[in-house]
TILUM-76741 format. One record per residue (C-alpha): x, y, z; residue in three letters. Coordinates in nm, 3 decimals, decimal comma. Layout:
! TILUM-76741
<r><X>X</X><Y>Y</Y><Z>Z</Z><rest>Ala</rest></r>
...
END
This chain:
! TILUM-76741
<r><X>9,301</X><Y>9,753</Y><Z>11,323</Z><rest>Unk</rest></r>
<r><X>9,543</X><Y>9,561</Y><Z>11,113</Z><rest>Unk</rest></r>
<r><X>9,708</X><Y>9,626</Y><Z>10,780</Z><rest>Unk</rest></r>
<r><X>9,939</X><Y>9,385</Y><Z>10,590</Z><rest>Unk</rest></r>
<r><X>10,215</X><Y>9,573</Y><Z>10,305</Z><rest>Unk</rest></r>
<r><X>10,319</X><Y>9,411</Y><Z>10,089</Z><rest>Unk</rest></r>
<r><X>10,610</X><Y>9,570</Y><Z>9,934</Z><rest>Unk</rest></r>
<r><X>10,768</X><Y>9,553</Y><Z>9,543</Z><rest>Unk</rest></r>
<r><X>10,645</X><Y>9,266</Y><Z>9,466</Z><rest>Unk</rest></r>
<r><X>10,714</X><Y>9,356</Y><Z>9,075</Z><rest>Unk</rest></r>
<r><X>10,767</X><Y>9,158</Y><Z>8,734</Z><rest>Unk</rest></r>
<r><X>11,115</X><Y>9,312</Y><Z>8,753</Z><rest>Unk</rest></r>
<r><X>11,194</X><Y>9,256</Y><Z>9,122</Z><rest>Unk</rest></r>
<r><X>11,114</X><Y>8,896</Y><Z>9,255</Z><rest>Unk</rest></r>
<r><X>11,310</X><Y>8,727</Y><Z>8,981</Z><rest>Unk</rest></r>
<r><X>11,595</X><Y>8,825</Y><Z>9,212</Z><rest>Unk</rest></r>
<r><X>11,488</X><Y>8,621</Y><Z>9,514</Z><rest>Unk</rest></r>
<r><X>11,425</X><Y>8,245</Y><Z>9,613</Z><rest>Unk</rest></r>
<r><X>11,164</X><Y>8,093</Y><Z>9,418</Z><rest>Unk</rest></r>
<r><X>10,957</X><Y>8,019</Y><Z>9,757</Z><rest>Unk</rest></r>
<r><X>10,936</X><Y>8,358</Y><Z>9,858</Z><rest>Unk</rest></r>
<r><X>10,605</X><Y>8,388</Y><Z>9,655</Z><rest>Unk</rest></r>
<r><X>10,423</X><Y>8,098</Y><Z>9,769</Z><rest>Unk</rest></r>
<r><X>10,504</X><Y>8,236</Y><Z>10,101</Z><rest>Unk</rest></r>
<r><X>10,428</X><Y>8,571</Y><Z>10,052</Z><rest>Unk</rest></r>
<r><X>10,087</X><Y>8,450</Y><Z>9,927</Z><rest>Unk</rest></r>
<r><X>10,037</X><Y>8,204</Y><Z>10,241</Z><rest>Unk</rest></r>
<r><X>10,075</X><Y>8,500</Y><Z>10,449</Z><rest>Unk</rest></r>
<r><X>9,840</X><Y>8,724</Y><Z>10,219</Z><rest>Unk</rest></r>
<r><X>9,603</X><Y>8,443</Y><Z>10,263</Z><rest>Unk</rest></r>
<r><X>9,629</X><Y>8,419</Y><Z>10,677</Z><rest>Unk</rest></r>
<r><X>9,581</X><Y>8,825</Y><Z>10,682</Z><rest>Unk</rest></r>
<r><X>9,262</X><Y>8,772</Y><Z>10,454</Z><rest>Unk</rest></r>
<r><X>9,079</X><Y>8,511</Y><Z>10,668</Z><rest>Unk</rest></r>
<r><X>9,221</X><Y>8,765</Y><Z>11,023</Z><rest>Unk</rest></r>
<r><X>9,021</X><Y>9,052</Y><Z>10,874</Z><rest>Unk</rest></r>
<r><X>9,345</X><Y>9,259</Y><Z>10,796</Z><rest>Unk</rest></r>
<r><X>9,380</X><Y>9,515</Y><Z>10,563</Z><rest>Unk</rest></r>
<r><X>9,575</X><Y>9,392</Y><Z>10,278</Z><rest>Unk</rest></r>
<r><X>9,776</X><Y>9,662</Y><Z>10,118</Z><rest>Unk</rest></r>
<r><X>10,023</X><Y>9,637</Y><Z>9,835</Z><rest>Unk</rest></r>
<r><X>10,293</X><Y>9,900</Y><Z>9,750</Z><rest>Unk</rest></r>
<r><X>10,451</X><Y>9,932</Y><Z>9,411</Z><rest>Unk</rest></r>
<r><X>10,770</X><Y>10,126</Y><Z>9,346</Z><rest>Unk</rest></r>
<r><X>10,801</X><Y>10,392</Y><Z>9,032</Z><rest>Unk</rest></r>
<r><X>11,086</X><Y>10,388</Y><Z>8,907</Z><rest>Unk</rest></r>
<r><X>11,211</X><Y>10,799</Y><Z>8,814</Z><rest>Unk</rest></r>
<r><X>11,395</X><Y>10,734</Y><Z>8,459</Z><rest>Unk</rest></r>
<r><X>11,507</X><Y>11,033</Y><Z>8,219</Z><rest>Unk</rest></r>
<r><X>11,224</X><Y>10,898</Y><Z>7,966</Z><rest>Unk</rest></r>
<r><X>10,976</X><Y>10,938</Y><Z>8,285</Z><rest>Unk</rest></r>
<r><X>10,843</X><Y>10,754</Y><Z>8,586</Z><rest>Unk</rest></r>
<r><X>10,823</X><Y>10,382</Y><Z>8,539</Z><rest>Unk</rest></r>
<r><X>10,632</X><Y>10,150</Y><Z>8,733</Z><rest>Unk</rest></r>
<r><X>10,639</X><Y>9,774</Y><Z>8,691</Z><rest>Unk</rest></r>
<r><X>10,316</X><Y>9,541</Y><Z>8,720</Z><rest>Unk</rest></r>
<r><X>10,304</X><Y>9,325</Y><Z>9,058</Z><rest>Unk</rest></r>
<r><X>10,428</X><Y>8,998</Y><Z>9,002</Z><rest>Unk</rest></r>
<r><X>10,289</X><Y>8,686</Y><Z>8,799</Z><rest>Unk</rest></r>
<r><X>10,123</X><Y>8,501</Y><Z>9,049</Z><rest>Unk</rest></r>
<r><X>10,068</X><Y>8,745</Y><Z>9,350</Z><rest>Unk</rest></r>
<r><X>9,762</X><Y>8,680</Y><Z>9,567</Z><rest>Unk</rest></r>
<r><X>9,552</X><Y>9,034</Y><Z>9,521</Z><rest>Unk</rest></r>
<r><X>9,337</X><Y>9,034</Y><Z>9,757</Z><rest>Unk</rest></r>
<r><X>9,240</X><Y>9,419</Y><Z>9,751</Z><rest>Unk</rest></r>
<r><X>9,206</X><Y>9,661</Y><Z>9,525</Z><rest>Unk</rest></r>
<r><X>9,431</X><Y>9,863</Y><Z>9,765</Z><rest>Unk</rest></r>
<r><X>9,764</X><Y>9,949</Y><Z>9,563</Z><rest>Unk</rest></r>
<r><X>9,974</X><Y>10,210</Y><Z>9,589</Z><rest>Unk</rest></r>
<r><X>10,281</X><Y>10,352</Y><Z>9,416</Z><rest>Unk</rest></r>
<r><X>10,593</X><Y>10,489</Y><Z>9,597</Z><rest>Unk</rest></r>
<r><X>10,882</X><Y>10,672</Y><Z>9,437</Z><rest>Unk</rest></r>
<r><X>11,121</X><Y>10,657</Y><Z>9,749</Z><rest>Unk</rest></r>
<r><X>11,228</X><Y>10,340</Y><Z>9,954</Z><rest>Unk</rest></r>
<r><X>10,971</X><Y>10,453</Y><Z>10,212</Z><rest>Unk</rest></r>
<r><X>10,603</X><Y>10,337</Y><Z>10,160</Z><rest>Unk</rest></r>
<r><X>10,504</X><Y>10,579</Y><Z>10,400</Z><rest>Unk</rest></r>
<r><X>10,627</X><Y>10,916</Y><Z>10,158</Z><rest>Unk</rest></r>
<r><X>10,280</X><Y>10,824</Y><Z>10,009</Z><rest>Unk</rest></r>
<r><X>10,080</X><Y>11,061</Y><Z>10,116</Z><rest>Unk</rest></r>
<r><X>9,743</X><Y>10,867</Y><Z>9,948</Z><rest>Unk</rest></r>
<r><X>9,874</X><Y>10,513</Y><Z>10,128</Z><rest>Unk</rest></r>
<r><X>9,879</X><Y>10,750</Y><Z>10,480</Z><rest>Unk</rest></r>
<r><X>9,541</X><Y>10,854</Y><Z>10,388</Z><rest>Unk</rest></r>
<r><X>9,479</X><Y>10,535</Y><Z>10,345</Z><rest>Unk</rest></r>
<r><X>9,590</X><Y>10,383</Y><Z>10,660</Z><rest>Unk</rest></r>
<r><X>9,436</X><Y>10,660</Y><Z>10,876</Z><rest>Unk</rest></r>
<r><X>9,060</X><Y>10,614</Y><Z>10,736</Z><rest>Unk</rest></r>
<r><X>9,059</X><Y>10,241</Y><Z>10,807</Z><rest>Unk</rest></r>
<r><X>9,196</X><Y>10,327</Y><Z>11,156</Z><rest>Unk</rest></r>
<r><X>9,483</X><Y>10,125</Y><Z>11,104</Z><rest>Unk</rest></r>
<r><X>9,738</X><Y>10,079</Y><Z>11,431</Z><rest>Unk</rest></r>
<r><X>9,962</X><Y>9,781</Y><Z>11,360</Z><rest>Unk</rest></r>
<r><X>10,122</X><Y>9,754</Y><Z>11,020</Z><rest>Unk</rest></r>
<r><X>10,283</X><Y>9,412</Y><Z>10,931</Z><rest>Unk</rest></r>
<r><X>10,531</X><Y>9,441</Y><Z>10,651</Z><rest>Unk</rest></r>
<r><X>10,640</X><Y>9,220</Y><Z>10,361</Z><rest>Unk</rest></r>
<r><X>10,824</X><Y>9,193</Y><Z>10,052</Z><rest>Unk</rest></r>
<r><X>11,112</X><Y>9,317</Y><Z>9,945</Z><rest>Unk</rest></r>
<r><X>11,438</X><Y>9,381</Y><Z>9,971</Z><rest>Unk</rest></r>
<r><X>11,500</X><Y>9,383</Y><Z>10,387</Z><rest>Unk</rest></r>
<r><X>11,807</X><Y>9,636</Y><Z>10,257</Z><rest>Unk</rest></r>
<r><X>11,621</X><Y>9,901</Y><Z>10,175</Z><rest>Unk</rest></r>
<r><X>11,245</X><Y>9,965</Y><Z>10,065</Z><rest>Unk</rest></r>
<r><X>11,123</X><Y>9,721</Y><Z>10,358</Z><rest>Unk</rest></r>
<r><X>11,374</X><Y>9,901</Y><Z>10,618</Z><rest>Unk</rest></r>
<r><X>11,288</X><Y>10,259</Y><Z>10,507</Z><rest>Unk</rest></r>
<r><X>10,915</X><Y>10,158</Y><Z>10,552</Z><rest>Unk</rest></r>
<r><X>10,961</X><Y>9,987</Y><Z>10,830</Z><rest>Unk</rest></r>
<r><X>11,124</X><Y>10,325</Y><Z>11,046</Z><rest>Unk</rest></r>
<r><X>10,873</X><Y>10,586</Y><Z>10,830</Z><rest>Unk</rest></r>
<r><X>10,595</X><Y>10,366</Y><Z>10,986</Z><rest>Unk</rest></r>
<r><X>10,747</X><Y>10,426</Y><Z>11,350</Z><rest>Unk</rest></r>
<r><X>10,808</X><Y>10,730</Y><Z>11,287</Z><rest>Unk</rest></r>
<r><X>10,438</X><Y>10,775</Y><Z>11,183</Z><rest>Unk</rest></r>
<r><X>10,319</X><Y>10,612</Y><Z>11,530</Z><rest>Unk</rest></r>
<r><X>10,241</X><Y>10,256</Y><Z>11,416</Z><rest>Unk</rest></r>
<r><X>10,318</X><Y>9,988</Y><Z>11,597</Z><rest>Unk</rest></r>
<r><X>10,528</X><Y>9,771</Y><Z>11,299</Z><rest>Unk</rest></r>
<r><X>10,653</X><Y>9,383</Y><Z>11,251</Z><rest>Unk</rest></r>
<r><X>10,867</X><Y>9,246</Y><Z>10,967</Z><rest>Unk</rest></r>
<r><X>10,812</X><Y>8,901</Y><Z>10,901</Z><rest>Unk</rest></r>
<r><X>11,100</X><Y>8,754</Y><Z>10,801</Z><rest>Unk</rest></r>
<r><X>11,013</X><Y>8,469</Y><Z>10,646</Z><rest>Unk</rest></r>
<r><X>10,799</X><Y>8,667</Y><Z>10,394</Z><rest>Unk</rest></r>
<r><X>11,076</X><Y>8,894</Y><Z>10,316</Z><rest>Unk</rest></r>
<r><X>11,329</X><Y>8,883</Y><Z>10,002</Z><rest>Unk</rest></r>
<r><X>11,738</X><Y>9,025</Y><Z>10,114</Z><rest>Unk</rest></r>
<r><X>11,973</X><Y>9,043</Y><Z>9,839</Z><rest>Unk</rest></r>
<r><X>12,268</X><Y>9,075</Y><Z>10,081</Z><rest>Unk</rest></r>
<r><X>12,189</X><Y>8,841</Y><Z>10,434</Z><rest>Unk</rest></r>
<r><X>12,535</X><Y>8,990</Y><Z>10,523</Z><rest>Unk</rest></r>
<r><X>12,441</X><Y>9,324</Y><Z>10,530</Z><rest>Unk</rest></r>
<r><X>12,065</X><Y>9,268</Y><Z>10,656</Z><rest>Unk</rest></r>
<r><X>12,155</X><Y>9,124</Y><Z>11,019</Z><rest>Unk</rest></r>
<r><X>12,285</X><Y>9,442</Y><Z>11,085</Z><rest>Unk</rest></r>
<r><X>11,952</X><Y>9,603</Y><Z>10,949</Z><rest>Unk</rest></r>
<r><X>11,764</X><Y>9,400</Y><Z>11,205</Z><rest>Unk</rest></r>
<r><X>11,997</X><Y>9,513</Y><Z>11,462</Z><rest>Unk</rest></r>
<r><X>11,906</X><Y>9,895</Y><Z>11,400</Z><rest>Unk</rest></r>
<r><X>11,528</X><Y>9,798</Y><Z>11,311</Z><rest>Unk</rest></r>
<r><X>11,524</X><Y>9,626</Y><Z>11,692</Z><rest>Unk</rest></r>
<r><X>11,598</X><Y>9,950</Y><Z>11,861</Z><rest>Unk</rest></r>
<r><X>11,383</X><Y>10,141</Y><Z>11,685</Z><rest>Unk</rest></r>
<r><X>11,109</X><Y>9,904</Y><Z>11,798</Z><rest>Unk</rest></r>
<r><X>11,016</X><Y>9,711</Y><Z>11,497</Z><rest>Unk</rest></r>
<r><X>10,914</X><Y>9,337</Y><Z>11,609</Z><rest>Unk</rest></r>
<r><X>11,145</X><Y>9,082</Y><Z>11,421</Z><rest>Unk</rest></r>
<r><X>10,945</X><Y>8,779</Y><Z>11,363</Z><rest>Unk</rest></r>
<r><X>10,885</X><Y>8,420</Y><Z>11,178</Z><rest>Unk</rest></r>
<r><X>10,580</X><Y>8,363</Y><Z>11,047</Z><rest>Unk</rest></r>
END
């Protein structure tokens, strides 16, 4: 079985990224939807000195589960209720979007291999604040066995 992530896509986070990254991130929320997938979105808490803060997903994000879980580290899978998750629904292959390729989508990307998924980024349905520094992400993310691909 199947599971799309979809990762930070917050109020205060996809401001910061191409206007198109939405619609596309909803196209492929769509796809997953009519393929049977488990659609599974991840929000991040931030840890402030006033408390933990989490922002709402996005004005205009597809939700097309109830299935949303908070994180309070870059990796999705230090959630021990979105492993729960994942195992119940027999999940195998985990595709992963959102953002930033940098860090909460790379960290999630090698706790999922490390967890014994098999895992795919697709890159057009992923936000990078710094392109620079993310081809060398994809380099390390290739030999650890994470499938690079476009829509």
């Amino acid at each position: 079985m199947k599971a799309l992530l979809v990762i930070d896509i917050q109020k205060s986070y996809i401001s910061k990224y191409e206007p198109e990254l939405l619609r596309k991130i909803n196209d492929r929320i769509l796809e997953a939807q009519n393929d049977k997938c488990d659609i599974i979105y991840v929000k991040n808490t931030k840890m402030l000195r006033s408390g933990p803060v989490t922002d709402e997903l996005a004005d205009g994000l597809l939700l097309a589960s109830d299935n949303v879980f908070c994180k309070t580290r870059a990796d999705a899978f230090s959630s021990e209720e979105l492993v729960s998750h994942l195992n119940s629904q027999n999940i195998t292959e985990i595709e992963i979007i959102g953002v930033d390729g940098n860090s909460c989508i790379n960290a999630s990307a090698k706790g999922a291999i490390k967890k014994g998924y098999v895992v795919s980024i697709n890159l057009s349905c992923i936000g990078v604040a710094n392109p620079l520094r993310f081809e060398k992400t994809k380099e390390t993310l290739s030999v650890k066995e994470v499938i690079l691909k476009q829509s």
